[in-house]
DOKOLKE-77275 format. One record per residue (C-alpha): residue number from 1; residue in one letter; chain; x, y, z. Coordinates in Angstrom, 3 decimals. Example, Ala and Ser with C-alpha at 12.3 -4.5 7.8 and 13.67 -1.06 7.14 Angstrom:
2
r num = 1&residuo = A&cadena = A&east = 12.300&north = -4.500&up = 7.800 $
r num = 2&residuo = S&cadena = A&east = 13.670&north = -1.060&up = 7.140 $
***
This chain:
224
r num = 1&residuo = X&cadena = A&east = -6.434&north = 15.307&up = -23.177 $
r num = 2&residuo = X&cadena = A&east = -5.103&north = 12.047&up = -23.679 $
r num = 3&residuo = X&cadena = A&east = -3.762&north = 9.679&up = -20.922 $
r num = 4&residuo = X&cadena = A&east = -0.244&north = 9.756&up = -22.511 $
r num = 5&residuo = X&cadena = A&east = -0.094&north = 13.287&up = -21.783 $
r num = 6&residuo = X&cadena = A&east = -2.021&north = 13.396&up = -18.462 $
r num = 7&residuo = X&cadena = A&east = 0.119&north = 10.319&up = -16.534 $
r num = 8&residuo = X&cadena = A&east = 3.693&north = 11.999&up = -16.690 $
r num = 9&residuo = X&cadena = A&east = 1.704&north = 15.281&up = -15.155 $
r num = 10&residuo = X&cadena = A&east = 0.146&north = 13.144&up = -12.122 $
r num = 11&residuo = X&cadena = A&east = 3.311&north = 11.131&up = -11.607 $
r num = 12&residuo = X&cadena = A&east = 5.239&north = 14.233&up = -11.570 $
r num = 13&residuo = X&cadena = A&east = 2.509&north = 16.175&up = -9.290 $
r num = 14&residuo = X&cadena = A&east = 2.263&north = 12.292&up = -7.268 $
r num = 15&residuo = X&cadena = A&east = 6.110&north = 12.518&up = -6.736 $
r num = 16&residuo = X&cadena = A&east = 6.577&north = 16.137&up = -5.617 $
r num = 17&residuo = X&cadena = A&east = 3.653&north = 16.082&up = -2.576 $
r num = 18&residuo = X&cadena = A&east = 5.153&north = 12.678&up = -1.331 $
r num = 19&residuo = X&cadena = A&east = 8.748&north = 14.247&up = -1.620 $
r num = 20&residuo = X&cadena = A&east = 7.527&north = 16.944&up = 0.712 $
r num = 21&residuo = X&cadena = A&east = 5.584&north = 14.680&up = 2.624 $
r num = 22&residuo = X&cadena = A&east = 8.880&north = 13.190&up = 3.696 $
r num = 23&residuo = X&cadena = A&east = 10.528&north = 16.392&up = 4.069 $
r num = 24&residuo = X&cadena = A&east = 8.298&north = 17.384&up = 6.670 $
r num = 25&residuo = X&cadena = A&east = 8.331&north = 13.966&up = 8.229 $
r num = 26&residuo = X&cadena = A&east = 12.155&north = 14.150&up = 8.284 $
r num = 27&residuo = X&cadena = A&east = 11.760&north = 17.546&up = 9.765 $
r num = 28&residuo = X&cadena = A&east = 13.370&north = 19.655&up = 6.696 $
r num = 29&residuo = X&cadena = A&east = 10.192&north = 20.975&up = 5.912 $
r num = 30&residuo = X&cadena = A&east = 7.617&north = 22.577&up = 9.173 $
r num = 31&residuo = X&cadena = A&east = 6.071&north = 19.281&up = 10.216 $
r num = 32&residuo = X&cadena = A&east = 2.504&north = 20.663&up = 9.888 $
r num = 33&residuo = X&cadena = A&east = 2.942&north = 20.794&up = 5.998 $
r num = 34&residuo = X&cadena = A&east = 2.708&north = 16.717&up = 6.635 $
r num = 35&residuo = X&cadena = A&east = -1.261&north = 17.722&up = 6.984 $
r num = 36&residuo = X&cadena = A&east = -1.419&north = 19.139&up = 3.995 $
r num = 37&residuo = X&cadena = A&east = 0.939&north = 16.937&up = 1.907 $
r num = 38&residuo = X&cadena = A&east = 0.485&north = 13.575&up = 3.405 $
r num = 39&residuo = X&cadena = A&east = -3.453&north = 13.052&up = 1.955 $
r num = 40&residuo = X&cadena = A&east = -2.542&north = 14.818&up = -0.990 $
r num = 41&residuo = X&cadena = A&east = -0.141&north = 12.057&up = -1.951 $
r num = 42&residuo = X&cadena = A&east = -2.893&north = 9.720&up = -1.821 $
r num = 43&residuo = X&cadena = A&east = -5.075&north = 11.646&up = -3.070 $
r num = 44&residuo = X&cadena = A&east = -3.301&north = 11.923&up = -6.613 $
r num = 45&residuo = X&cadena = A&east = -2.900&north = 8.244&up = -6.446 $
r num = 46&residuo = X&cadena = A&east = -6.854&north = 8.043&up = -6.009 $
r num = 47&residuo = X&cadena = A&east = -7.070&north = 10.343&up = -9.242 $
r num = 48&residuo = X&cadena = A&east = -4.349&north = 8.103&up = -10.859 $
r num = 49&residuo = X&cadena = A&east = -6.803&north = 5.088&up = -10.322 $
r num = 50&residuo = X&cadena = A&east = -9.957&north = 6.981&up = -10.922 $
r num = 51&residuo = X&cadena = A&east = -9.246&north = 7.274&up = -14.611 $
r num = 52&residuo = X&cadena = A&east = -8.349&north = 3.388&up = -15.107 $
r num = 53&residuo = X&cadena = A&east = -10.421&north = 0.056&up = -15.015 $
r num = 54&residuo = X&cadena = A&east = -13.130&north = 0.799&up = -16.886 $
r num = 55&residuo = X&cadena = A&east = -12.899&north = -3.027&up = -18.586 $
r num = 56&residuo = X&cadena = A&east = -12.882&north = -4.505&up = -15.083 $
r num = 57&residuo = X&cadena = A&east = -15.400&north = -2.342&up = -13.031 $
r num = 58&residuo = X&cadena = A&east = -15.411&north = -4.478&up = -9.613 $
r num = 59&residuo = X&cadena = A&east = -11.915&north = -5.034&up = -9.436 $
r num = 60&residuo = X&cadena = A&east = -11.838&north = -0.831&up = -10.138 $
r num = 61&residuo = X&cadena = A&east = -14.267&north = -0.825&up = -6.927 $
r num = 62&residuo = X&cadena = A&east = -12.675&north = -2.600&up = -4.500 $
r num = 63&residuo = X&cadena = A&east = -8.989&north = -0.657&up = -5.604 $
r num = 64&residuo = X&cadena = A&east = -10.532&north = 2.593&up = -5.232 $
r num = 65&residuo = X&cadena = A&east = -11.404&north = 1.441&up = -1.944 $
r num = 66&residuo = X&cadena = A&east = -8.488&north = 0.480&up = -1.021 $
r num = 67&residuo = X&cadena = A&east = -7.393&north = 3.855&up = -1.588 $
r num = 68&residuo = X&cadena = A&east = -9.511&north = 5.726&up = 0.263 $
r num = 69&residuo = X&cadena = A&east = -9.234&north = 3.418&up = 3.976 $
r num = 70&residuo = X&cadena = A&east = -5.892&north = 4.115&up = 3.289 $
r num = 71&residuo = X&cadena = A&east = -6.486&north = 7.584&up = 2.905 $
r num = 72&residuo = X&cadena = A&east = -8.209&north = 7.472&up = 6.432 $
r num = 73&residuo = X&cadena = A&east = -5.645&north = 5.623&up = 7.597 $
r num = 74&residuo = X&cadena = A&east = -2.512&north = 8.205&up = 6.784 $
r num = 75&residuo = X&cadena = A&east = -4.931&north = 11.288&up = 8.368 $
r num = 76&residuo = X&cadena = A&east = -5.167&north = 8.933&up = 11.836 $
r num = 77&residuo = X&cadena = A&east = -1.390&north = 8.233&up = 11.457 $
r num = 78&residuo = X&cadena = A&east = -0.560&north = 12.184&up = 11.215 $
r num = 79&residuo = X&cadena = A&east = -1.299&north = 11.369&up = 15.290 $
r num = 80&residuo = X&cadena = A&east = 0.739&north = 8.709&up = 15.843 $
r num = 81&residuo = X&cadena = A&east = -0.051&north = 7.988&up = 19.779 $
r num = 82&residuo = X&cadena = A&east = -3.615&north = 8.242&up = 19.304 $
r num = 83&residuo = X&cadena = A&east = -4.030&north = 7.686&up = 15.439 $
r num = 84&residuo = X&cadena = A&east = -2.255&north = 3.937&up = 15.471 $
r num = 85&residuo = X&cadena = A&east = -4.720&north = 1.954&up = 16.448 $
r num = 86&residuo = X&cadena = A&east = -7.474&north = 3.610&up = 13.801 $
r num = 87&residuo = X&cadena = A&east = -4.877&north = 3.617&up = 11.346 $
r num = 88&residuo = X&cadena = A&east = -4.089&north = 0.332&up = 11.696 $
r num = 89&residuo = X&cadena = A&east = -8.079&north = -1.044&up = 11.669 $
r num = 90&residuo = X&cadena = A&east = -8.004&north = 2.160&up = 8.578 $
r num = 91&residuo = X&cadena = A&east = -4.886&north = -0.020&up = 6.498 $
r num = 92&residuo = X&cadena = A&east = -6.306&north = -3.353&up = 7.245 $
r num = 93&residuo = X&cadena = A&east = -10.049&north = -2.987&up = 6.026 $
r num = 94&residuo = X&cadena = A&east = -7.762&north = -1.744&up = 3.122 $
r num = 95&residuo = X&cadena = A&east = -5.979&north = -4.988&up = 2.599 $
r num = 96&residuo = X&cadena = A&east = -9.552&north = -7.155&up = 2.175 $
r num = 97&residuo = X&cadena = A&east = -10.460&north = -4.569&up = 0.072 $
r num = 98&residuo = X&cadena = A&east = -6.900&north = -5.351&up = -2.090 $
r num = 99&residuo = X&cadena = A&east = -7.625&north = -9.048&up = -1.422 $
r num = 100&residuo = X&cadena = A&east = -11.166&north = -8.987&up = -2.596 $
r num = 101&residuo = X&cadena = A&east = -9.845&north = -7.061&up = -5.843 $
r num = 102&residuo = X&cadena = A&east = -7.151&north = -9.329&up = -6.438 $
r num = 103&residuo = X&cadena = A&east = -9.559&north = -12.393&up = -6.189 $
r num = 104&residuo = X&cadena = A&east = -11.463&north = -10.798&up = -9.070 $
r num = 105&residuo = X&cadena = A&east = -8.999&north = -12.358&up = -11.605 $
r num = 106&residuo = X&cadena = A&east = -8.318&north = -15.596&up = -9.849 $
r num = 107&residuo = X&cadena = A&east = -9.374&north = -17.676&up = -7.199 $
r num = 108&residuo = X&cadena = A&east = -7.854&north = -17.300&up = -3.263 $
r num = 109&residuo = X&cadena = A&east = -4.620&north = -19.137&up = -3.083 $
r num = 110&residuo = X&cadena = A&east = -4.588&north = -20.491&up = -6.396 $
r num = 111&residuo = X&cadena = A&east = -0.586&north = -20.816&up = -6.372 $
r num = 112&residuo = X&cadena = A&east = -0.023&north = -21.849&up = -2.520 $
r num = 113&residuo = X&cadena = A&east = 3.811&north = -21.127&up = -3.122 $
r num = 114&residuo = X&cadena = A&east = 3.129&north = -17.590&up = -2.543 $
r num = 115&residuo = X&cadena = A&east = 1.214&north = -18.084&up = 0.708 $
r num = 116&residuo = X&cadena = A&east = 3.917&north = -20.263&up = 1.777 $
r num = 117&residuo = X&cadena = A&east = 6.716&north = -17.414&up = 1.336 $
r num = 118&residuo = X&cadena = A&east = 4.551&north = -14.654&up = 2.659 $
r num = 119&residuo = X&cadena = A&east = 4.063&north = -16.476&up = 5.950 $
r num = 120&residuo = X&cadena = A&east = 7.829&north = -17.106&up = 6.328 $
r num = 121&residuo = X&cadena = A&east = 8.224&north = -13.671&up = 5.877 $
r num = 122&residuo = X&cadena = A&east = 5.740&north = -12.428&up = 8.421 $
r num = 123&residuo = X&cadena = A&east = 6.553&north = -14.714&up = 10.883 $
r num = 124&residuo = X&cadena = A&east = 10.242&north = -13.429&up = 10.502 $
r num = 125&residuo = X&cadena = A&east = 9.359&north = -9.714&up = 11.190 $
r num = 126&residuo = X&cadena = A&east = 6.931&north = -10.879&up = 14.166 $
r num = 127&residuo = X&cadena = A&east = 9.425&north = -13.099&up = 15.904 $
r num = 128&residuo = X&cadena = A&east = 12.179&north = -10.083&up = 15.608 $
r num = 129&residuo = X&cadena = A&east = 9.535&north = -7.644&up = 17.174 $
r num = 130&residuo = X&cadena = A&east = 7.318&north = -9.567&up = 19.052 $
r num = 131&residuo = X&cadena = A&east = 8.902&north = -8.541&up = 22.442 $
r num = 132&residuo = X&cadena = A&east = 8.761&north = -4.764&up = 21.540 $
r num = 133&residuo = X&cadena = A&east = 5.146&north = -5.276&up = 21.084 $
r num = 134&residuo = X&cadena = A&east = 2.661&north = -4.260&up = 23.482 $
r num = 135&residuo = X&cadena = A&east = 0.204&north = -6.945&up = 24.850 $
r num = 136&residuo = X&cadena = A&east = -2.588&north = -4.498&up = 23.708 $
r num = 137&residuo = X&cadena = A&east = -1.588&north = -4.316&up = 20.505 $
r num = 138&residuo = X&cadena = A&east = -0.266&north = -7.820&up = 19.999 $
r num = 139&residuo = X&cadena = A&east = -4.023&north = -8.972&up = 18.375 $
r num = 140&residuo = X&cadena = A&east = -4.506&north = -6.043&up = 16.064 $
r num = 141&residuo = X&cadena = A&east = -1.133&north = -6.392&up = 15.045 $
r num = 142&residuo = X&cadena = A&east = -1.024&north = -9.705&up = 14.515 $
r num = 143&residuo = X&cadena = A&east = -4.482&north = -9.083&up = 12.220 $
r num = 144&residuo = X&cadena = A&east = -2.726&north = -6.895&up = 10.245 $
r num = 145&residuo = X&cadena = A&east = -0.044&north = -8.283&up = 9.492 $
r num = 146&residuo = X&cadena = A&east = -1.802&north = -11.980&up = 8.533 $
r num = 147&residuo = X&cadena = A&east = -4.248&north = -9.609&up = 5.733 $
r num = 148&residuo = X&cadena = A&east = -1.446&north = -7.540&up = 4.857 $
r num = 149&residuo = X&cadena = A&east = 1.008&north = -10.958&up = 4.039 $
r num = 150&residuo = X&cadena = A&east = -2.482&north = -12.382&up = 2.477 $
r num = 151&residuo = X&cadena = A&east = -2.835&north = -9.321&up = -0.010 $
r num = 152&residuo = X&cadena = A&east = 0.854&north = -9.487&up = -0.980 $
r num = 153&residuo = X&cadena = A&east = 0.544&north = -13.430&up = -1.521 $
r num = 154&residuo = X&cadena = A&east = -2.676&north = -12.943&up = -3.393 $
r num = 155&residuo = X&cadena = A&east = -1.038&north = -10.332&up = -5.767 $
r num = 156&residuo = X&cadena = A&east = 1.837&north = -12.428&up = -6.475 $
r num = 157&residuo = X&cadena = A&east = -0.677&north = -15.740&up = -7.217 $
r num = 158&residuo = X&cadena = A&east = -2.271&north = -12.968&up = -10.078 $
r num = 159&residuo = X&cadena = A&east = 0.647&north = -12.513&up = -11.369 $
r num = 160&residuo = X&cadena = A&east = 2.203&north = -16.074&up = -11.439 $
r num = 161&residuo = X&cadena = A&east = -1.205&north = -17.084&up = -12.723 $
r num = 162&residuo = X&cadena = A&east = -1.830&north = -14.394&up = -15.290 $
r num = 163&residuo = X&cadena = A&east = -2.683&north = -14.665&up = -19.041 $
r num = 164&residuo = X&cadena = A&east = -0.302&north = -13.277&up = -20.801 $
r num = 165&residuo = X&cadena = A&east = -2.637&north = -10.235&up = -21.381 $
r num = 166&residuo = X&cadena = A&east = -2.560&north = -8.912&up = -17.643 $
r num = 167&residuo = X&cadena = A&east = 0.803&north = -9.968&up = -16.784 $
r num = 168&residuo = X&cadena = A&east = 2.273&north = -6.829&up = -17.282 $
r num = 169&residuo = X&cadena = A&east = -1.106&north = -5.332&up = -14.581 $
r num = 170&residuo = X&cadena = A&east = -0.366&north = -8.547&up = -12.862 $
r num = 171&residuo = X&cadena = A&east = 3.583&north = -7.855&up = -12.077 $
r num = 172&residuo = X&cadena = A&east = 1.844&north = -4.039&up = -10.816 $
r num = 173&residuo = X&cadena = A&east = 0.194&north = -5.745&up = -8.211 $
r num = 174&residuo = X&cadena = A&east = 2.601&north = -8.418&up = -6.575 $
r num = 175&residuo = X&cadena = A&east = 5.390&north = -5.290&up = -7.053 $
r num = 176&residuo = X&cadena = A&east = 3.147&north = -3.258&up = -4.957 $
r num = 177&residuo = X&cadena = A&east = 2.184&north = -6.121&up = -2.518 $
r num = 178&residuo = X&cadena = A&east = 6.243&north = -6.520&up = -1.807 $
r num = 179&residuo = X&cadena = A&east = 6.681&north = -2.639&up = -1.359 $
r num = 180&residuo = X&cadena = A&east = 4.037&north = -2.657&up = 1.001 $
r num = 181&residuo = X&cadena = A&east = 5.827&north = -5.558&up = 2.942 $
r num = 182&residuo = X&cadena = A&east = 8.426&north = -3.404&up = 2.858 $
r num = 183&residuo = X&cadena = A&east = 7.240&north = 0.178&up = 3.833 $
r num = 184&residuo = X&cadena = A&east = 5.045&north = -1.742&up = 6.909 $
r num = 185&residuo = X&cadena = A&east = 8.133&north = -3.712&up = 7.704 $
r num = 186&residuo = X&cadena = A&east = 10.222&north = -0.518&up = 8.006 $
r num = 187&residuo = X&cadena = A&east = 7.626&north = 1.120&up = 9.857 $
r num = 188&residuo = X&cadena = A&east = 7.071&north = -1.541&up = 12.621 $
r num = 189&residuo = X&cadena = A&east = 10.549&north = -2.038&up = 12.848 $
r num = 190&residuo = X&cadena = A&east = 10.787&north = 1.845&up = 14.008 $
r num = 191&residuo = X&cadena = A&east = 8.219&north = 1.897&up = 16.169 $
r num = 192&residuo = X&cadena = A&east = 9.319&north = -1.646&up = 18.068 $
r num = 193&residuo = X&cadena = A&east = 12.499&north = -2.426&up = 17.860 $
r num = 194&residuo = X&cadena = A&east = 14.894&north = -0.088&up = 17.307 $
r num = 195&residuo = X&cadena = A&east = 14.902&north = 3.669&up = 15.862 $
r num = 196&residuo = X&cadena = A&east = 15.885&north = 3.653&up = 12.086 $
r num = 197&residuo = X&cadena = A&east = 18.087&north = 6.638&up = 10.277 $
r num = 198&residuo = X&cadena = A&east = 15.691&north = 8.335&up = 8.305 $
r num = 199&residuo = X&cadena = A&east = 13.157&north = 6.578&up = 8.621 $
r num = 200&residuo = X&cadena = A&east = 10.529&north = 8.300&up = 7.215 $
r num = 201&residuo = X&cadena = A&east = 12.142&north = 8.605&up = 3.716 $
r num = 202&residuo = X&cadena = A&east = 12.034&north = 4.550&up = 3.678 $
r num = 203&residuo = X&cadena = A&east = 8.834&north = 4.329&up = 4.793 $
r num = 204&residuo = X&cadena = A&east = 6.528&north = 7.121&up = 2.858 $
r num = 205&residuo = X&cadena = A&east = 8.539&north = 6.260&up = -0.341 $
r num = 206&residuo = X&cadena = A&east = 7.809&north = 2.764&up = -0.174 $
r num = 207&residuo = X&cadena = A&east = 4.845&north = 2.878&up = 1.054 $
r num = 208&residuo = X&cadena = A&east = 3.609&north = 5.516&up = -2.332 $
r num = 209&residuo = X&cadena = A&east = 5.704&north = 3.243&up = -4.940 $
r num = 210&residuo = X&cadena = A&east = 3.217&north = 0.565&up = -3.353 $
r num = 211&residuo = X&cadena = A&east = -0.173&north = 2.385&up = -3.819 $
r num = 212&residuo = X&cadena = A&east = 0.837&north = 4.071&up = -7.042 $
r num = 213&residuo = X&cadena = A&east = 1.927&north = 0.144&up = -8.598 $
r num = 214&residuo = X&cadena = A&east = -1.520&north = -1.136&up = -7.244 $
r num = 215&residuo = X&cadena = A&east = -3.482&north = 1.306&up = -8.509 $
r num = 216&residuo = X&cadena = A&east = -1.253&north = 0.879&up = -11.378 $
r num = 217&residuo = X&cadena = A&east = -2.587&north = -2.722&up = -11.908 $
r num = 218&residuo = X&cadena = A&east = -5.973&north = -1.577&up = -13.296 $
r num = 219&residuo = X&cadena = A&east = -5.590&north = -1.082&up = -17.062 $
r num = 220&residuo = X&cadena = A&east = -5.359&north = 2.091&up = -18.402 $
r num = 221&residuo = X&cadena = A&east = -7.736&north = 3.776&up = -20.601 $
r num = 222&residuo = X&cadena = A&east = -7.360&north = 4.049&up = -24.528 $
r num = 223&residuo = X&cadena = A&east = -6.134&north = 7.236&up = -26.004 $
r num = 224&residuo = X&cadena = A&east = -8.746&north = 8.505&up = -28.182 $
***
């Protein structure tokens, strides 16, 4: 079976668990289906990636485990009192593992531009939320969000310093980087500050575009 024909079937099959996902998130759906579709989600993106990178086997490594914390971290989230805290240690060993990856192809901080804007933005959301915070969860926060701005910097440094062979993998990356920004942004922003409408829908959609364009950033194989 060629890729052509198999990547329309996953990204069909990707889009319908995360849609109920967020239907049982939003409470359309019995919320205990979220156990069921939640790691499947990510678990299609995992197969999505599985199948790519052959050319660049350690950056392939280090994506793949990215996946999979993140995979931990969604099951600890599906208890979000007791689950946060994992989750969160879960999503950040993630984001060194996206860091390390997107190293592979050029060095830390190579564009500082990037870094530059990615701290503004962080610094933003944490000065809006800082007070909702609480002082237990102020450090790990704070962690999380410095390696989560640092793998959305370092994707956007691939891309702006890509050949023009990778830029299109490149642009993947620092797409997913920003949609992560976004879908953690959304989320923190919930819990917080104040209670967004729908929020679920904003932040599983998001937060799937984001994992589905990283592991999009690993090439894909040739048809034979």
């Amino acid at each position: 079976m060629t890729s052509t024909r198999t990547l329309p079937r996953l990204a069909a099959l990707t889009m319908l668990s995360a849609a109920l996902a967020i239907l049982a998130a939003l409470g359309a759906l019995p919320a205990t289906l979220q156990f069921l579709f939640k790691p499947l989600t990510t678990l299609l993106v995992i197969a999505h990636a599985w199948r790519r990178g052959a050319s660049a086997p350690r950056q392939r490594r280090l994506i793949l485990l990215g996946l999979v914390l993140s995979l931990g971290g969604d099951v600890a989230l599906l208890w979000p009192r007791q689950g946060f805290l994992p989750g969160l240690v879960a999503f950040l060993l993630a984001h060194l593992a996206y860091i390390a990856a997107f190293c592979v192809p050029v060095r830390l901080a190579a564009r500082p531009v990037a870094f530059v804007l990615y701290a503004l933005i962080a610094l933003t959301i944490l000065s809006q939320l800082w007070p909702g915070i609480p002082g237990g969860l102020q450090a790990p926060v704070v962690a999380y969000v410095v390696c989560l701005a640092t793998m959305a910097a370092q994707a956007l440094v691939w891309w702006r310093a890509s050949t023009p062979l990778d830029a299109a993998l490149a642009r993947r990356a620092a797409l997913g980087g920003a949609l992560f920004m976004v879908s953690d942004g959304l989320l923190a922003t919930n819990k917080f500050g104040a209670a967004l409408p729908l929020a679920a829908l904003g932040i599983l959609a998001s937060y799937w575009l984001a994992q589905w364009c990283i592991a999009s950033a690993l090439r894909a194989p040739t048809s034979p």
